[in-house]
C-alpha positions in Angstrom: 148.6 166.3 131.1 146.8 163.8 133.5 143.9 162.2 133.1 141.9 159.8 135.6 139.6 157.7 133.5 138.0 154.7 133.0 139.6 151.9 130.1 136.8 151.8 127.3 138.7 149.5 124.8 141.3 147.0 126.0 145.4 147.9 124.8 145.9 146.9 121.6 149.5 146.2 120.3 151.0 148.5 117.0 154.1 149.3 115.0 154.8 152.7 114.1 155.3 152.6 110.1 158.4 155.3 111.0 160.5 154.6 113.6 159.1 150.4 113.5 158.9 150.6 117.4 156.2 148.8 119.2 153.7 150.6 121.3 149.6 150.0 122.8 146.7 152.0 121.8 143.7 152.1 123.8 140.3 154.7 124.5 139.5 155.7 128.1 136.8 157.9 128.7 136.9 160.5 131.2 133.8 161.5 133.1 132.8 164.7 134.9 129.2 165.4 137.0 127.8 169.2 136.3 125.5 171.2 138.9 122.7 169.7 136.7 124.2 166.1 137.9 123.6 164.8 134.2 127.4 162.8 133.3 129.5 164.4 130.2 132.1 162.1 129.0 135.1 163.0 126.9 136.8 160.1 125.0 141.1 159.9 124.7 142.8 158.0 122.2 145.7 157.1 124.0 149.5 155.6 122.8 151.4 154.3 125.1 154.8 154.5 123.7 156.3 151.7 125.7 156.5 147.8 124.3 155.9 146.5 127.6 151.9 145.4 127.6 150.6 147.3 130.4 148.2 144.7 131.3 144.7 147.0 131.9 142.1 145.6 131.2 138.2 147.4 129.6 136.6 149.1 132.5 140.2 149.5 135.0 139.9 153.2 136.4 143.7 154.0 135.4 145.9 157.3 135.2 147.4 158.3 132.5 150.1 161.0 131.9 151.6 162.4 128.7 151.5 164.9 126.3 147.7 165.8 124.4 147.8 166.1 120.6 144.6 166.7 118.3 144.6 163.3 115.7 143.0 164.8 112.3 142.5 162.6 109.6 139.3 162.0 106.7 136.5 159.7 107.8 135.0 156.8 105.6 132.8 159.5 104.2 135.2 161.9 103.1 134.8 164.3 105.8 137.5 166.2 108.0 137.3 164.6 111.4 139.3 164.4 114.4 140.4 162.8 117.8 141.8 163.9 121.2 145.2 161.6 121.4 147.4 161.7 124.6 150.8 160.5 123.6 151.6 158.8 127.3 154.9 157.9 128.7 152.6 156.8 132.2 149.3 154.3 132.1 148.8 152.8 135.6 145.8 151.2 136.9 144.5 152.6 140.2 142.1 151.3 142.9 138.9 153.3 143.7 138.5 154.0 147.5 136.3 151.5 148.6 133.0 152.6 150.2 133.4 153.4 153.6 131.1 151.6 156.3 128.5 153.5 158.2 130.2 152.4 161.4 133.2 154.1 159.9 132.0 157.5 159.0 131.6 158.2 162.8 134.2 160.1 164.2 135.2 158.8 167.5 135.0 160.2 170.9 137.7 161.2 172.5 137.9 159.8 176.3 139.4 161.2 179.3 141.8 160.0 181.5 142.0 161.1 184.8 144.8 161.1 187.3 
């Protein structure tokens, strides 16, 4: 799975109580536009199972790529609850394309050379 989003919580990093590797945890949250052009956002948990900080920062658009599990687990109130968790073995910041000029959205003209 691959996922453009947006870094909601900065990397944070854990041990695994199994295996006692290292790895980073973060949530990015992953908006689409409808034909109604009101925003749904859908939240990741996402482990990146590398101990090599991958130096994002809250609010970097990044791309992520891994494998997506369903996290279920009991809230504080007792109830069954759950989270989307992609397992990544890819978390790379990305640049937006910056806004083009109105001078540059012009095509240009071709001109002809005559012989």
């Amino acid at each position: 799975m691959q996922v453009f989003a947006n870094v909601g919580t900065l990397p944070i990093r854990k041990q695994s109580k199994s295996s006692g590797k290292f790895y980073y945890e973060m949530r990015i949250a992953e908006s689409h536009r409808n034909d109604t052009s009101s925003e749904q956002v859908m939240w990741y948990s996402v482990r990146i199972m590398r101990d090599l900080d991958p130096g994002l920062a809250k609010g970097d658009f990044v791309k992520v790529t891994g494998k997506l599990k369903t996290d279920f687990y009991l809230s504080r109130e007792g109830k069954p609850t759950g989270t989307l968790l992609i397992i990544a073995f890819e978390a790379s910041k990305i640049s937006k394309p910056a806004p083009r000029a109105a001078s540059e959205e012009q095509p240009e003209t071709a001109t002809e050379v005559k012989n």
